[in-house]
N, C-alpha and C positions, 0 to 999 in steps of 0.2 A: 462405589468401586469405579475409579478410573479405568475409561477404556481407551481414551484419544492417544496421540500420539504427537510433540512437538519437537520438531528440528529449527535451533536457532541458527543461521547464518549470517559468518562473522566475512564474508567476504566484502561488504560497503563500506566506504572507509567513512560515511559521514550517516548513516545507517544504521539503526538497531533492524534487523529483519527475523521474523520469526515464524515459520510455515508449518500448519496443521491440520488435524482433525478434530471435531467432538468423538466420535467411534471409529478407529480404525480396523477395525474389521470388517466392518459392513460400512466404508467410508462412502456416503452420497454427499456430501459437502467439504468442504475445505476450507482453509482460511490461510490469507497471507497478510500479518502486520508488521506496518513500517511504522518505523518510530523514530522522533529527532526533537532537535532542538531548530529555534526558526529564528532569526533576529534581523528584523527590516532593515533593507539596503537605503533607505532615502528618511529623512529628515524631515521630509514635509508631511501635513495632515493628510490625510491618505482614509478612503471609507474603505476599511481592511474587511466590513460584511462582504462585499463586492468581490473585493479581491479572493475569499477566501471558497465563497460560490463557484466562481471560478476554476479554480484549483481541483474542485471539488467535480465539477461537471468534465474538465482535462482529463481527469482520469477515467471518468465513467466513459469518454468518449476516445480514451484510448485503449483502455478494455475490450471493447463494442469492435475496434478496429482489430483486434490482437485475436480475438474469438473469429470474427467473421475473413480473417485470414488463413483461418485454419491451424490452430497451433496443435493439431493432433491429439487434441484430447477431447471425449463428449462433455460440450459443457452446456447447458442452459442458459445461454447467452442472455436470454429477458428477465432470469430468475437472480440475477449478481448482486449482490447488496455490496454496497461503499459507507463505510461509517465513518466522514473525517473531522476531526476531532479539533479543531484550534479553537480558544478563547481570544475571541478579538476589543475583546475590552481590556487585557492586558497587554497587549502588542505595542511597544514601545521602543525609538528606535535606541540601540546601544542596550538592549535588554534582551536577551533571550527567553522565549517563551516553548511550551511543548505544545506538540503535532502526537498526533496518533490517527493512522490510518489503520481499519481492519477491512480488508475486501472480503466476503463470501461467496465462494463458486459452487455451485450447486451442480453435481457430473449427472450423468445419463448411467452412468454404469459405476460399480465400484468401484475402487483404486485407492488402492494403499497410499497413504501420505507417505512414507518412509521408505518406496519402490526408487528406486534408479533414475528409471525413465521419467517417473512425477517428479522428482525432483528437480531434475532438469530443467523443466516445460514450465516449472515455477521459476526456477530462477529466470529463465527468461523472459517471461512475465514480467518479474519485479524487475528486472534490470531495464527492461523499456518502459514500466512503468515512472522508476527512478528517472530515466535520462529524460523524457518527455514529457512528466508531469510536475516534478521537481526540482530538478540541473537545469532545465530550461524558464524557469520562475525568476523573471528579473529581480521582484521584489522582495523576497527573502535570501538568507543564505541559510543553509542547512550545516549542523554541527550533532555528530555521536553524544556528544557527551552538553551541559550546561555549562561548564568553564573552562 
């Protein structure tokens, strides 16, 4: 029996984003994934591990920034899991390859994924996590779709 609950938002224009729960009824964690397409800006060899570390650490350490600013929600700021997802062994330039990010946020209290105000506090999440983590990544461009 499904208990969770997921709302896709279609407001990114280069963004598949989709924000949930495992149990929304007794929601203690949450999940926001982002999802796209990646196709390197530059032509030259490039150690895409590196680059992708990176990306990876951007986020966790824009997260870290986002929670201990107070985004009015209890969240377990040490407890956040980031799973990002690129194959850097098919990254190739004039190729698009897929990304998948799933962040978990683990709250203090429960709260509905599907509430008003969570919703909110999510998308502003993902929207500074997009412009900061992603928009600002010289070496990819990010595309909705693969062609």
């Amino acid at each position: 029996m499904k208990n969770g609950k997921e709302l896709k938002i279609s407001k990114y224009k280069n963004y598949n984003v989709v924000f949930g729960s495992i149990n929304n009824k007794h929601s203690k964690a949450i999940y926001i994934n982002i999802s796209a397409w990646i196709e390197p800006q530059h032509n030259e060899p490039i150690n895409y591990v590196r680059v992708i570390k990176d990306i990876n650490k951007k986020i966790k350490q824009t997260l870290y920034n986002i929670f201990d600013n107070s985004i009015e929600i209890e969240v377990k700021k040490l407890n956040t899991i980031v799973d990002l997802d690129i194959r850097e062994s098919g990254i190739k330039y004039g190729k698009r390859s897929f990304m998948n990010c799933e962040i978990t946020i683990f709250l203090n209290s429960e709260i509905p994924v599907n509430n008003d105000n969570m919703i909110y506090k999510l998308e502003c999440i993902t929207s500074e996590l997009i412009n900061i983590s992603f928009e600002n990544n010289k070496m990819f461009k990010f595309f909705k779709k693969k062609i």
